[in-house]
Backbone as a ProteinNet text record, in pm:
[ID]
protein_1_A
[PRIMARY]
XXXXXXXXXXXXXXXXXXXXXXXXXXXXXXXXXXXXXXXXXXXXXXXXXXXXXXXXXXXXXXXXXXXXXXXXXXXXXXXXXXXXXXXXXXXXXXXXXXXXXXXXXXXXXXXXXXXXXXXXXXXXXXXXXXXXXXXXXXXXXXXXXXXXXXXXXXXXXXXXXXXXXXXXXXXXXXXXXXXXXXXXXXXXXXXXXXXXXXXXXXXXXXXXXXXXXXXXXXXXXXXXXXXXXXXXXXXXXXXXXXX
[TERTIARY]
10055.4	10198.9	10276.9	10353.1	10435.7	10535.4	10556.5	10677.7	10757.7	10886.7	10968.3	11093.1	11115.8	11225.1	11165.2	11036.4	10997.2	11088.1	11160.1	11247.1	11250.7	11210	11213.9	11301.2	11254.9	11331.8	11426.5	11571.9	11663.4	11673.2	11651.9	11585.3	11709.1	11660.3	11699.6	11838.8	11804.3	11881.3	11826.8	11961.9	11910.2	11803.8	11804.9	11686.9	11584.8	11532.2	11407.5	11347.2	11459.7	11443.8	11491.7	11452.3	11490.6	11526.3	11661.5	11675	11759.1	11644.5	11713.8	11843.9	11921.1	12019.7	12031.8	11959.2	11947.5	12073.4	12172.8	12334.1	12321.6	12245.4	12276.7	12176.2	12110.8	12048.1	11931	11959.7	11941.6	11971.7	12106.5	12179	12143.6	12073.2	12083.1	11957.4	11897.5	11735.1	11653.7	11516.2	11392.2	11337	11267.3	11174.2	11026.2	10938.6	10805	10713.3	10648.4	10541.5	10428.1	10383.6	10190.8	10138.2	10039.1	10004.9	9848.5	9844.6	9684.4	9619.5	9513.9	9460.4	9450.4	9421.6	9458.4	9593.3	9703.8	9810.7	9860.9	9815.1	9855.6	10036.8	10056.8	10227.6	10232.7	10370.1	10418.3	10583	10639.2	10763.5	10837.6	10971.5	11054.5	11211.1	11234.8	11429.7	11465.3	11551.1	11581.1	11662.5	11744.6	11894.1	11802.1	11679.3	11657.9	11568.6	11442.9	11411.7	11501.2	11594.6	11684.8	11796.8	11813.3	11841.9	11763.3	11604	11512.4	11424.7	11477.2	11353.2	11431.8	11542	11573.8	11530	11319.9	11260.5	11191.4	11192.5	11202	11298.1	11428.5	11582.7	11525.3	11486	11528.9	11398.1	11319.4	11223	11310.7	11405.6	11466.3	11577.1	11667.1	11789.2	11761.6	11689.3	11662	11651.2	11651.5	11631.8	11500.5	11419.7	11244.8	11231.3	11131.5	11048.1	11042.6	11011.1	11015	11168.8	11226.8	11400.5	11445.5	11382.2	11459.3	11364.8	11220.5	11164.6	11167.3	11245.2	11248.1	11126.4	11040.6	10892.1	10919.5	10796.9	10755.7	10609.6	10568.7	10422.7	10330.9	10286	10236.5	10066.7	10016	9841.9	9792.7	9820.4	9765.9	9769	9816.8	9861.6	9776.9	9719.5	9664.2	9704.5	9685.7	9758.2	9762.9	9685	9689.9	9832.2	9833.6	9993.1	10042.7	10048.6	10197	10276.7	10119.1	10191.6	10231.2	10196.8	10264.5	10387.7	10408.9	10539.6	10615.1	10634.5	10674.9	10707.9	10587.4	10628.2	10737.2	10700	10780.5	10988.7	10958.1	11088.4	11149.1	11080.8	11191.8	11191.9	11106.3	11109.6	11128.9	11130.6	11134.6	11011.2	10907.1	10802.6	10658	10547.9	10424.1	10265.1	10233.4	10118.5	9994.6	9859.8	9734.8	9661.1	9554.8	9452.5	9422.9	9473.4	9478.5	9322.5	9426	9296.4	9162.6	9036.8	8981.9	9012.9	9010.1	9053.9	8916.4	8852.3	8719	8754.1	8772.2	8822.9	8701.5	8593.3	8460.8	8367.2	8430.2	8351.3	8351.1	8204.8	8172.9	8114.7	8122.1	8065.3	8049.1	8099.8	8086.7	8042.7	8011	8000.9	8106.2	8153.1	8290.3	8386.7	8391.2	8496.1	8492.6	8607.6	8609.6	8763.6	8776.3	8889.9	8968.3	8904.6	8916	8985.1	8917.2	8951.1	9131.5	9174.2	9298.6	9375.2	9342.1	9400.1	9419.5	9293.4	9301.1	9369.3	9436.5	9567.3	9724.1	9694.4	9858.7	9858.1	9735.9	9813.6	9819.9	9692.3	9780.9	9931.3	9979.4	10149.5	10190	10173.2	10226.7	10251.7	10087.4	10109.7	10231.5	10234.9	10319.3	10434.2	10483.9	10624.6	10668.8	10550.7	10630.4	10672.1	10547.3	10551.7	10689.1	10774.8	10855.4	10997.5	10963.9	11098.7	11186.1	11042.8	11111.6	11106.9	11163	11152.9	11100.6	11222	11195.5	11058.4	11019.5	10891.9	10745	10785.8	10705.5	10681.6	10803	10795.2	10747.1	10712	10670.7	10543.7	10491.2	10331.3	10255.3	10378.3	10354.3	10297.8	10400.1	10397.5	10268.5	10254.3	10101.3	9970.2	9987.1	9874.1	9814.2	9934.7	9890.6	9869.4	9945.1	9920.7	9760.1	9711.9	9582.9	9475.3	9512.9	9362.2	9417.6	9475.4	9509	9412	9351.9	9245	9117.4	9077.7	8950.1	8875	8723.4	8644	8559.6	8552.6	8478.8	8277.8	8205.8	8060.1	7992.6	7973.1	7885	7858.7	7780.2	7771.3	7905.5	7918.5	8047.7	8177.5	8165	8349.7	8343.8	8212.1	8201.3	8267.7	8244.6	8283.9	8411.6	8466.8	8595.2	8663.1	8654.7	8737.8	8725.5	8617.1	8609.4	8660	8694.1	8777.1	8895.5	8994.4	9122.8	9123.3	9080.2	9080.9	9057.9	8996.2	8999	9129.1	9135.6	9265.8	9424.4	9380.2	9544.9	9534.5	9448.9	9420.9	9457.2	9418	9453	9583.3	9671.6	9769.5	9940.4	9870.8	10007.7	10006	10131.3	10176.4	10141.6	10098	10035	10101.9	10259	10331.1	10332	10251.8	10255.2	10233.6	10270.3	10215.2	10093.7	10062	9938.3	9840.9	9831.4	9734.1	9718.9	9837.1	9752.4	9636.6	9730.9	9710.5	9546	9508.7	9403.1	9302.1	9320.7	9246.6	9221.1	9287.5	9252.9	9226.3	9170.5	9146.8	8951.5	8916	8820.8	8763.4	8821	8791.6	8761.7	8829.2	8788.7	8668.4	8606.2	8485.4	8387.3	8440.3	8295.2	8150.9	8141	7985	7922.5	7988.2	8016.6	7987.1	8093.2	8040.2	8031.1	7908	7883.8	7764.9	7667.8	7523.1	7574.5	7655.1	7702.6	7674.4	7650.3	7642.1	7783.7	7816.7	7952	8095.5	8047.8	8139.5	8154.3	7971.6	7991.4	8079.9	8028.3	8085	8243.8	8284.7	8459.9	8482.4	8411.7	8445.9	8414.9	8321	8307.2	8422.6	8488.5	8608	8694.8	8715.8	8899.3	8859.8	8872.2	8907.8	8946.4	9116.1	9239.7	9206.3	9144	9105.3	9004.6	8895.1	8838.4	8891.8	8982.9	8999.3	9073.2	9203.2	9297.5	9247.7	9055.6	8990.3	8954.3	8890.7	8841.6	8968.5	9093.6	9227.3	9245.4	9176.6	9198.2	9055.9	8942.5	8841.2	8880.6	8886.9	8934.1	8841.2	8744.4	8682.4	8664	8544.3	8551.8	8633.4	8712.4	8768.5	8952.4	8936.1	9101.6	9137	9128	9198.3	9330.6	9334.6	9467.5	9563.4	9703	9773.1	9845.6	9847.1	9929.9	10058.9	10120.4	10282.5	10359.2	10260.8	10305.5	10338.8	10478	10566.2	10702.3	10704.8	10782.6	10791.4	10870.2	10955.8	11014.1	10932.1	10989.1	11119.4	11241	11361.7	11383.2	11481.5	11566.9	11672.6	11691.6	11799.3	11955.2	11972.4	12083.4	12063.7	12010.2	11983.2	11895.1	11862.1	11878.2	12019.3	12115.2	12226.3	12318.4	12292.2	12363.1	12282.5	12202.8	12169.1	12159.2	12162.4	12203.1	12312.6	12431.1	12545	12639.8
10432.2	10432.7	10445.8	10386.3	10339.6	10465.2	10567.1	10616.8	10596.7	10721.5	10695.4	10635	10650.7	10586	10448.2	10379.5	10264.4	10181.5	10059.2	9943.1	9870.1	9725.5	9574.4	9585.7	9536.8	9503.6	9389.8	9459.1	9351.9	9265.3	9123.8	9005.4	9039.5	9087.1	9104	9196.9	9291.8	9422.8	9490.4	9578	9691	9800.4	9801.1	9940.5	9836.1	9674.6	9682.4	9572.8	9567.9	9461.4	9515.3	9507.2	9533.3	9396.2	9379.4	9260.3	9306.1	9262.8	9308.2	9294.9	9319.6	9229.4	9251.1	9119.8	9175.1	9204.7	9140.3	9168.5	9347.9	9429.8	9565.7	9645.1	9577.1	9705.3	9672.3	9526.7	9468.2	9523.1	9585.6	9624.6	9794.6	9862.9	9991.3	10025.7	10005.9	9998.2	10072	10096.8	10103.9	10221.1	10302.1	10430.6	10372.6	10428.1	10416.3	10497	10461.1	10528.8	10509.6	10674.7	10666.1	10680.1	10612.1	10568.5	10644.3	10702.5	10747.2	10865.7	10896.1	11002	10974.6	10838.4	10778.4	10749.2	10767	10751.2	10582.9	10496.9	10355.4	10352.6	10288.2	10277.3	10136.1	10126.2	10031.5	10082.5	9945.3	9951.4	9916.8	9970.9	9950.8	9965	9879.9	9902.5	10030.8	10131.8	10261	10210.2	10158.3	10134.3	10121.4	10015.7	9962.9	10088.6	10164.4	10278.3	10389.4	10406.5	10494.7	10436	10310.3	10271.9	10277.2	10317.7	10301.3	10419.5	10552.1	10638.4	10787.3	10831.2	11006.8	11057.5	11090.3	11152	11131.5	10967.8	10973.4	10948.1	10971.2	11009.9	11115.7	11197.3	11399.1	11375.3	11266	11313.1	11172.4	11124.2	11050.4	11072.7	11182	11253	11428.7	11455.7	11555.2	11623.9	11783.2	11818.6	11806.8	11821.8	11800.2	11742.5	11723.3	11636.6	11509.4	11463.6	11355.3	11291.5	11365.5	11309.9	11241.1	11347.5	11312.6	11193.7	11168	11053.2	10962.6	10967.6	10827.6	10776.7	10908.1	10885.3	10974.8	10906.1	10945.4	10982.5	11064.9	11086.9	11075.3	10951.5	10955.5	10952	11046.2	11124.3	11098.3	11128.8	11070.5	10965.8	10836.2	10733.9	10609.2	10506	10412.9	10300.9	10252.2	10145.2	9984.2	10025.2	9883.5	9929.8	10025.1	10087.4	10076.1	10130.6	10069.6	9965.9	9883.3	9732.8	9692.9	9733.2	9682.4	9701.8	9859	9842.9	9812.5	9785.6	9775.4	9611.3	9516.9	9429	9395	9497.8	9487.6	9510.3	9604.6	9667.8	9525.9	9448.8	9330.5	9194.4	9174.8	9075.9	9110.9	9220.2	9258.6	9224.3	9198.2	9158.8	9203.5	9256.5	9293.7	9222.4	9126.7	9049.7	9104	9086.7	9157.1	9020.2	8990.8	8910.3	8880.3	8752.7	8714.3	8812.7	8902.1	8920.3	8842.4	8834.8	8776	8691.3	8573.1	8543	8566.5	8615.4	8650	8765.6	8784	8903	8966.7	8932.4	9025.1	9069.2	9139.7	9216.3	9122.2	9121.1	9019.4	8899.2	8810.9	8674.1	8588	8632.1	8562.6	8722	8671.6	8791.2	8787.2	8970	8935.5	8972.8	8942.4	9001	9108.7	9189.5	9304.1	9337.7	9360.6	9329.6	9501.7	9618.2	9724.4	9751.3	9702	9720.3	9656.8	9561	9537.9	9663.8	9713.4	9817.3	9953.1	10014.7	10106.4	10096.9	9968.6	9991.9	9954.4	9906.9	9925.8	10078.7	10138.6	10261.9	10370.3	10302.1	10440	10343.1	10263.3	10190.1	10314.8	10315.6	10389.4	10510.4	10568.7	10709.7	10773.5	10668.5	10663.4	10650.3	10577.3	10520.3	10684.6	10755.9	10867	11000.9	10958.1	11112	11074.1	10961	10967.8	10905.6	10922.2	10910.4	10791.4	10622.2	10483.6	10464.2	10528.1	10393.9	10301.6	10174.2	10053.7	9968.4	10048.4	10046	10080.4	10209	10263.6	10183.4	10100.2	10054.4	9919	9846.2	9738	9758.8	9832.9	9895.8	9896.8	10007.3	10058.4	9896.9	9804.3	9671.1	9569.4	9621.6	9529	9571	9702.1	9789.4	9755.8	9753.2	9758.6	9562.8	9508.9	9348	9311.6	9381	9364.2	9442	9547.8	9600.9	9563.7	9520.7	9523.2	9398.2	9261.5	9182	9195.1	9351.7	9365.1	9399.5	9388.7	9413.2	9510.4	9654.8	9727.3	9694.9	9650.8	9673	9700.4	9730.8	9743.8	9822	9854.2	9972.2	9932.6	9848.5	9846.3	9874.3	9890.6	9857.5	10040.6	10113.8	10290	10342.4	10235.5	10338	10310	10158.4	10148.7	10247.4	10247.3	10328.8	10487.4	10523.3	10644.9	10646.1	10581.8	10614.1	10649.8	10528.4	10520.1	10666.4	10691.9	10816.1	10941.1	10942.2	11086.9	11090.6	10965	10946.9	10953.7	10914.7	10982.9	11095.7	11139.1	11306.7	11376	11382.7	11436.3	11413.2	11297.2	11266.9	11267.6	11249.8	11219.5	11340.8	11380	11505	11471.1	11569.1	11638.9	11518.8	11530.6	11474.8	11294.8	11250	11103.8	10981.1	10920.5	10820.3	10744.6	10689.9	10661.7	10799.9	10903.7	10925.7	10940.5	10964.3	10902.5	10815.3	10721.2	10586.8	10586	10635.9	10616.9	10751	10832.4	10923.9	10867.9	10761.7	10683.2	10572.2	10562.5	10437.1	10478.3	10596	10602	10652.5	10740.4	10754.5	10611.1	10521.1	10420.5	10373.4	10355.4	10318.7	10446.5	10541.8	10657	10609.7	10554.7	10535.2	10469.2	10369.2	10303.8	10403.8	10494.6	10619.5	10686.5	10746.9	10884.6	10899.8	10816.1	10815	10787.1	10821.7	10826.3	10915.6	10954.3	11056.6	11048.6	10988.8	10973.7	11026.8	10994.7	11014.6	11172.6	11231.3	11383.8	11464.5	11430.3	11454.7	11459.7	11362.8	11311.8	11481.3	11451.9	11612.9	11682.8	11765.5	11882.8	11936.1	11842.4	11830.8	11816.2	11744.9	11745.7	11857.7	11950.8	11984.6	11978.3	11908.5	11910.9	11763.7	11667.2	11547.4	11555.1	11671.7	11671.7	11731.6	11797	11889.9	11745.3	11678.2	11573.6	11495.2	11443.7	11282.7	11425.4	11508.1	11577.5	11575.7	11589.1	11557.5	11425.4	11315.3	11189.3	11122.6	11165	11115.9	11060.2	10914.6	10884.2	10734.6	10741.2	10624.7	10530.8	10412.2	10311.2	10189.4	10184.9	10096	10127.8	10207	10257.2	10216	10086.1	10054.1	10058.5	10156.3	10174.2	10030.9	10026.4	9915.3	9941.7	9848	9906.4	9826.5	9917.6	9921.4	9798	9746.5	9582.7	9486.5	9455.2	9417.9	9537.3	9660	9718.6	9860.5	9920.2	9951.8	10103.2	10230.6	10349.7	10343.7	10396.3	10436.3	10543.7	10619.9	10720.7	10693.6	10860.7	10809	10745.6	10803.3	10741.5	10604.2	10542.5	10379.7	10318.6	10381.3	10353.3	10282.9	10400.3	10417.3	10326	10285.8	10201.9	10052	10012	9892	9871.7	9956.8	9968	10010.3	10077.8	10133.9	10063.4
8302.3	8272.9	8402.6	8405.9	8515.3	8559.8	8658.2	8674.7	8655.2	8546.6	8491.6	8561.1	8668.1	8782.8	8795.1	8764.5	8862.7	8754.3	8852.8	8767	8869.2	8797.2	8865.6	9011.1	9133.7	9243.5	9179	9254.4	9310.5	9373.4	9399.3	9532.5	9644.1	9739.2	9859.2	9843.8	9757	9774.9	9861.9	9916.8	10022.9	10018.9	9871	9842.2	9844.4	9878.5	9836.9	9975.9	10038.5	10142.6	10287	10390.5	10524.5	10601.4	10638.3	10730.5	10855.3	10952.2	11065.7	11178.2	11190.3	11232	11430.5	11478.9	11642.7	11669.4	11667.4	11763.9	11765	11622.4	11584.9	11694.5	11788.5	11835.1	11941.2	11983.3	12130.3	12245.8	12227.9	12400	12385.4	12266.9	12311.3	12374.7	12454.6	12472.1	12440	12464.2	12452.6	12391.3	12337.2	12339.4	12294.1	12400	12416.6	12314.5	12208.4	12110	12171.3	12179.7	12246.2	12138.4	12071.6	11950.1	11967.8	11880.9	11884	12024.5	12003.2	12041.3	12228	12226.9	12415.9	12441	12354.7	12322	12377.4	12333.7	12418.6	12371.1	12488.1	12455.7	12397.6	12323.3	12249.8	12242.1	12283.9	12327.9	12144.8	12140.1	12044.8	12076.7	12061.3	12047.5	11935.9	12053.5	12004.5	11894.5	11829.4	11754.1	11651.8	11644.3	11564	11513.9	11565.9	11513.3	11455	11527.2	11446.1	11344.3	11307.8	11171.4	11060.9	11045.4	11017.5	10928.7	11015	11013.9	11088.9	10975	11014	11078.1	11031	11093.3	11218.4	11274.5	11369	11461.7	11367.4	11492	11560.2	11464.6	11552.4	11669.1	11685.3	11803.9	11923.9	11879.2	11988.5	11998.9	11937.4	11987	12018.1	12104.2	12105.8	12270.2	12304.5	12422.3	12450.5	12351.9	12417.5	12536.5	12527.1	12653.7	12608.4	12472.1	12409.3	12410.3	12371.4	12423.9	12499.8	12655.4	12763.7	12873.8	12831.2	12876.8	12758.5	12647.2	12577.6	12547.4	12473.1	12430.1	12284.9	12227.8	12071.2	12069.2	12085.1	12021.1	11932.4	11885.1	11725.8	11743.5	11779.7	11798.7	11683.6	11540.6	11427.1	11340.8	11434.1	11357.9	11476.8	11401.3	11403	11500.2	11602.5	11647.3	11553.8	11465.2	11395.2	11327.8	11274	11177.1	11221.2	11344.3	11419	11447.4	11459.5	11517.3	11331.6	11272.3	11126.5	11120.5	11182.6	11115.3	11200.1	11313.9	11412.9	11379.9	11327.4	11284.2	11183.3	11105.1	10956	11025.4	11129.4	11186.4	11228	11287.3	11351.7	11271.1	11135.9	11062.8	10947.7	10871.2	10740.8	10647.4	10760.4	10656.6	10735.6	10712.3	10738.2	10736.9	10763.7	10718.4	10777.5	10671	10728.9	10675.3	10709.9	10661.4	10510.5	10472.1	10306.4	10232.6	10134.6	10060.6	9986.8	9989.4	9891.7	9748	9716.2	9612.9	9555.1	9520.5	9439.9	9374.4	9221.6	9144.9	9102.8	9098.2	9071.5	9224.4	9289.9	9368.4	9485.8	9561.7	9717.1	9634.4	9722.8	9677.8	9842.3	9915.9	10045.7	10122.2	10289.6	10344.4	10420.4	10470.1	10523.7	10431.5	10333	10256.5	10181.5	10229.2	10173.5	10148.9	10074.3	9978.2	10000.4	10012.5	10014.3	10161.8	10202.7	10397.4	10438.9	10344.2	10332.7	10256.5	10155.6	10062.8	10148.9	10251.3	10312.5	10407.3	10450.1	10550.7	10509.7	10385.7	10322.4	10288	10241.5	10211.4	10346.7	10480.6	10590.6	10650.8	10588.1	10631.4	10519.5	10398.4	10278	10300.6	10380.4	10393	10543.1	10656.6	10749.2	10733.6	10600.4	10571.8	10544.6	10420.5	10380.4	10436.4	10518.5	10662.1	10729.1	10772.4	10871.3	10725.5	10631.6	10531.2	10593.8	10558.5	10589.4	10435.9	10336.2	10153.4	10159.8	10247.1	10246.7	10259.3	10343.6	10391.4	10277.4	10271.9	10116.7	10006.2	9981.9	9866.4	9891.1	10034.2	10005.6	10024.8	10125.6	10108.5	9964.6	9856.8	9753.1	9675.1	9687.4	9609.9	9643.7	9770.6	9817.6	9780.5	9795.1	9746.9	9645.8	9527.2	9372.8	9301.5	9425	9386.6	9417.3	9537	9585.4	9453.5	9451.2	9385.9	9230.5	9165.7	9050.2	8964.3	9061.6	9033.4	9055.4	9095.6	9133.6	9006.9	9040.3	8953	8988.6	9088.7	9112.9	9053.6	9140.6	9021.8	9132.3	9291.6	9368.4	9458.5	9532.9	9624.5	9745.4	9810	9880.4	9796.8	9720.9	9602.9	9601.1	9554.9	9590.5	9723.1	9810.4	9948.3	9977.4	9911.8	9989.2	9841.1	9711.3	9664.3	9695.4	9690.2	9790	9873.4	9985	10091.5	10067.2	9996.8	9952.1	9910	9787.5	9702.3	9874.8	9937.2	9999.6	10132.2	10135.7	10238.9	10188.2	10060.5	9972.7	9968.1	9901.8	9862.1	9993.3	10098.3	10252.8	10306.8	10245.8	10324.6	10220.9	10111.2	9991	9944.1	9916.6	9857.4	9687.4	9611.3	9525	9356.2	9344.5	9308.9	9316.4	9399.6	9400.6	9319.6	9273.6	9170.4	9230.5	9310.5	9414.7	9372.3	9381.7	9349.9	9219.2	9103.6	9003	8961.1	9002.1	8966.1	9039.1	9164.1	9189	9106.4	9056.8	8954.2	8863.3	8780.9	8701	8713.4	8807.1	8855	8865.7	8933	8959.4	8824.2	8706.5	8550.8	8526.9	8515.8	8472.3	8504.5	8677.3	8734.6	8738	8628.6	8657.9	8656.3	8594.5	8524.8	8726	8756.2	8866.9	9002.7	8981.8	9074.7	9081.5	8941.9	8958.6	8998.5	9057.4	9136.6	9284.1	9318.5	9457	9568.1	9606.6	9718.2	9747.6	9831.9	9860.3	9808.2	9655	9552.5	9553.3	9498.8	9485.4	9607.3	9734.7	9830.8	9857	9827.5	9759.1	9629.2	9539.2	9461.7	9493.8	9580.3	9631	9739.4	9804.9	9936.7	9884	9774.6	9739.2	9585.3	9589	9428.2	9341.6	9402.4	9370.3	9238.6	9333.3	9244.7	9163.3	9179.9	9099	8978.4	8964.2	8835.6	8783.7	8898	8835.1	8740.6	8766.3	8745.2	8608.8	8591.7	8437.8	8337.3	8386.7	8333.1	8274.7	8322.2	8305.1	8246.1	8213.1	8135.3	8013.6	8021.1	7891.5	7880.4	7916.3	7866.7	7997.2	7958.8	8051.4	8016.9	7925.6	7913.7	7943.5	7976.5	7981.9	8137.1	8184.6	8325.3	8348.3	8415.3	8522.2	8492.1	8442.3	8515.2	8660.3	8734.1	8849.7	8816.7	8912.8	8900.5	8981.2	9045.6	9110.9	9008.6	9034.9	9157.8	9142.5	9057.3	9078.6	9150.1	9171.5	9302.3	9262	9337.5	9300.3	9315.9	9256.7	9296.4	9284.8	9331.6	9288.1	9213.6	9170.5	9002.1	9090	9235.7	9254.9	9266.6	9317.5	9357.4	9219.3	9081.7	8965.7	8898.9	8973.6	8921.8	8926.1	9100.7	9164.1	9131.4	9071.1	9006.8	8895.3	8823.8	8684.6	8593.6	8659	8631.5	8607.4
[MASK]
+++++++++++++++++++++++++++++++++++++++++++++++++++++++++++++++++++++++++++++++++++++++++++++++++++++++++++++++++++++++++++++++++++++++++++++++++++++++++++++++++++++++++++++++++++++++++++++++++++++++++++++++++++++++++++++++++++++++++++++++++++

């Protein structure tokens, strides 16, 4: 069941679309992101980050050290994420490698259908740590367009949903529809992975999901719908498209 706020995107409304406008933020220049644990830099137009991302205004209007050399620190974030969104920041749009068109599992080698899913959701989980929506919600929309034709049946389909499942659980606050949706997602594939190692391992470390997925035992036939192609809102921007 779909979150009670989720309702159809508006085509190229502001709550569901980002378009960038250069004249807005060309002439104000630069702040440098050290991305990851060697921190590699990656350049960004300041105007355009801070139209973008509150939470990362306060680390580029600030007395810090980060302030006053026109640096951002992001130690737990991915350089592939970055360059996503970084992409997404100057085109309004994000592209990763076409998923698999094969809806029952592998059939070629090479494809892995999961390995696309586990980086819309660390874009998903990044959008929500630095409070980008826009961003969130198109992650949110790719996520659920991708896994929504799969057919989980094999030892690779265990590890990539295991992954997903322990990297939400670690990173999404408690309240999320994502991890629903993935608690019942993995109820649905129990039978699938409960000879896992992996899996047990996944319930012994998150608790939180284990009590969630005993909450949600409802059979193997009860598959998850996902919520693709629609679009969390808030009740104000409900309001304001529906009022």
């Amino acid at each position: 069941m779909a979150h009670p706020f989720y309702v159809k995107p508006v085509p190229n409304s502001p709550t569901t679309k980002h378009s960038p406008n250069y004249k807005d933020f060309l002439f104000g220049g630069t702040v440098t992101l050290l991305v990851g644990i060697y921190r590699e830099r990656m350049e960004i137009h300041k105007k355009l980050l801070t139209s973008l991302s509150p939470e990362l205004t306060k680390h580029v209007y600030n007395n810090m050290r980060e302030g006053t050399e026109n640096t951002i620190g992001l130690p737990e974030e991915e350089g592939e994420t970055i360059t996503h969104f970084t992409e997404w920041a100057y085109t309004g749009e994000y592209a990763l490698y076409p998923p698999p068109a094969n809806t029952n599992s592998y059939t070629e080698p090479g494809q892995d259908p999961w390995s696309n899913l586990y980086k819309h959701l660390q874009i998903y989980v990044f959008s929500d740590k630095f409070n980008i929506p826009i961003l969130k919600r198109l992650a949110e929309s790719k996520f659920h367009s991708e896994i929504s034709p799969l057919h989980p049946n094999g030892g690779k389909d265990v590890v990539g949903l295991v992954k997903l499942i322990d990297h939400a659980y670690k990173n999404i606050p408690n309240s999320d529809p994502i991890l629903k949706f993935l608690t019942q997602y993995a109820s649905w594939k129990l039978e699938l992975l409960r000879p896992s190692e992996r899996f047990h391992g996944l319930m012994l470390q998150r608790p939180e999901f284990l009590k969630a997925l005993l909450m949600n035992l409802q059979g193997p036939s009860t598959k998850p719908t996902a919520a693709a192609p629609q679009f969390h809102q808030t009740r104000g921007e409900t309001a304001r498209l529906f009022g």
